[in-house]
N, C-alpha and C positions, 0 to 999 in steps of 0.2 A: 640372369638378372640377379643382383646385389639387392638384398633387402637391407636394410638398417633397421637397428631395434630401438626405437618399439616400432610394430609395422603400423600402418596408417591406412585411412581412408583411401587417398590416393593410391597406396603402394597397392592396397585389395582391389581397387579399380586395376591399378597397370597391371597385374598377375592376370586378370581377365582377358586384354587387349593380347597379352604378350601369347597367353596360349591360344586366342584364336589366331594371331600373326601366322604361326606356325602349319594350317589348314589354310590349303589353294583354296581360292575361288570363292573364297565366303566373305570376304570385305566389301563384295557390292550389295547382295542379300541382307548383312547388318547396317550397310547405310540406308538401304531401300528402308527398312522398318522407322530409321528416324527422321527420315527425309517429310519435311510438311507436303510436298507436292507427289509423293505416293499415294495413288488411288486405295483403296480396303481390298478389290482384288488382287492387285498388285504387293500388298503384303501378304495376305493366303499365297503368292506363288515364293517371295521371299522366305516365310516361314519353312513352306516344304523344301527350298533351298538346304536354309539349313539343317535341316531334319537327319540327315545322314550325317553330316559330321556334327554331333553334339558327340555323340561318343567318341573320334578322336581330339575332340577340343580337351572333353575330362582328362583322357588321358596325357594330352601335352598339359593340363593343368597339375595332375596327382604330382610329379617329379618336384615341381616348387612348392605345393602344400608340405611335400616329403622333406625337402631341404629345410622348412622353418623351425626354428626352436620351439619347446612346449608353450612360451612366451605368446611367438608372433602367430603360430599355428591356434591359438586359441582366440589371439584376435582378429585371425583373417574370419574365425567361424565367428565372433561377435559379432563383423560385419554385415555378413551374411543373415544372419540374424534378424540385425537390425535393417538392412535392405528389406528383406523381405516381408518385416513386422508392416518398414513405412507405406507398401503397397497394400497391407490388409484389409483395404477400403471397400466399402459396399459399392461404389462406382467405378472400381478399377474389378472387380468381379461382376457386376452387370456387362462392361465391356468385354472380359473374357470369358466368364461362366467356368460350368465345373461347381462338381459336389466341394466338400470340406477336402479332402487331398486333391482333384484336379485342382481347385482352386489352390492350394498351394505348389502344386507343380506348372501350373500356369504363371507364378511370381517368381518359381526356379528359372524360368525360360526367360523370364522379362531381365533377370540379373544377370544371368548367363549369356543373354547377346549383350551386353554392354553397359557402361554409362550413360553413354551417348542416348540408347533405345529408351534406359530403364528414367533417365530424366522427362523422357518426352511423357510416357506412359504416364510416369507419377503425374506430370502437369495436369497431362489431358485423354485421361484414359480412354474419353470416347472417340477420339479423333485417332489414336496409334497401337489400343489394342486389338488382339485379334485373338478371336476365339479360337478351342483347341490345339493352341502350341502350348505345352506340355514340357517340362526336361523335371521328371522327378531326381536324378541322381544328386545333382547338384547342391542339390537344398543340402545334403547331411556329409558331403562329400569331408570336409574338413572333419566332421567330428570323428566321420567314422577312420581316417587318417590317424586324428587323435590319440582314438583309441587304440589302433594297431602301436602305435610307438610307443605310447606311454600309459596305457592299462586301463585308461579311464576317457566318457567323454566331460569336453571342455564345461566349464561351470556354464550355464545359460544366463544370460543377460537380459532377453526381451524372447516370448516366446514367438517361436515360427510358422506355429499351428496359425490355420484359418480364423479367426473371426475376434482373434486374442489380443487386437486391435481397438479398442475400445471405441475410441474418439473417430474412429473411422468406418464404423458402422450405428450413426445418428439413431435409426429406424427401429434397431435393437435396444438400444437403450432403456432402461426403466423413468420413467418418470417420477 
């Protein structure tokens, strides 16, 4: 895959789509998850689907994070970032649970199946999340890339820690 510089929104979506292309058998598992007429057990059996190839999805992922300039390889992690910032919500963590790191390995899992998953979840987390699916790697996957090539990680734009979401945790709030 041909990225263009600057890389894009879309392009950090298709880098996703393109390394799971690459892993048999897991395109009906990621549609099951965004499908509205999949039951909650039926995503517990999708999730354990994918459970085994999250590890070689990473890996058909690293080669194109590897291929980006210090440029686009900073903003594929921006993206990342900022996906994972957008789900920081007190309702998309009732839906999946998990302490301060599950819960961010819970929103690694929700970006790393897709667009497709990760739009449904933001919409309506109680209707397409599913508790304990999990993909810690992912979240820092890029920076730690980063770092291997060029000495340093990526400047941070929006943090990816848990709860660092302001406006999406109402409840915390100060008055």
């Amino acid at each position: 895959m041909t990225i263009p510089a600057p890389l894009t929104a879309d392009d950090f979506w298709a880098s996703i789509d393109a390394a799971w292309a690459t892993i048999p058998d897991t395109a009906d598992a990621r549609a099951a998850l965004a499908s509205a007429s999949t039951e909650p057990g039926a995503r517990f059996e999708a999730v354990e689907a994918l459970e085994p190839h999250l590890r070689p999805f990473l890996a058909a992922l690293k080669p194109t994070l590897e291929g980006y300039t210090q440029a686009q390889l900073a903003a594929w992690d921006a993206y990342m970032a900022q996906a994972l910032y957008d789900i920081d919500r007190e309702d998309v963590h009732a839906a999946t649970d998990g302490s301060d790191d599950g819960f961010l390995y819970a929103r690694g899992f929700i970006v790393a199946v897709g667009r497709a998953y990760y739009d449904k979840v933001k919409a309506e987390p109680a209707t397409y999340g599913v508790e304990d699916a999990e993909f810690e790697s992912i979240c820092y996957e890029a920076a730690h890339v980063h770092d291997t090539r060029f000495g340093e990680w990526p400047a941070q734009t929006v943090s990816r820690e848990s709860g660092s979401n302001n406006d999406g945790w109402p409840s915390m709030q100060r008055q």
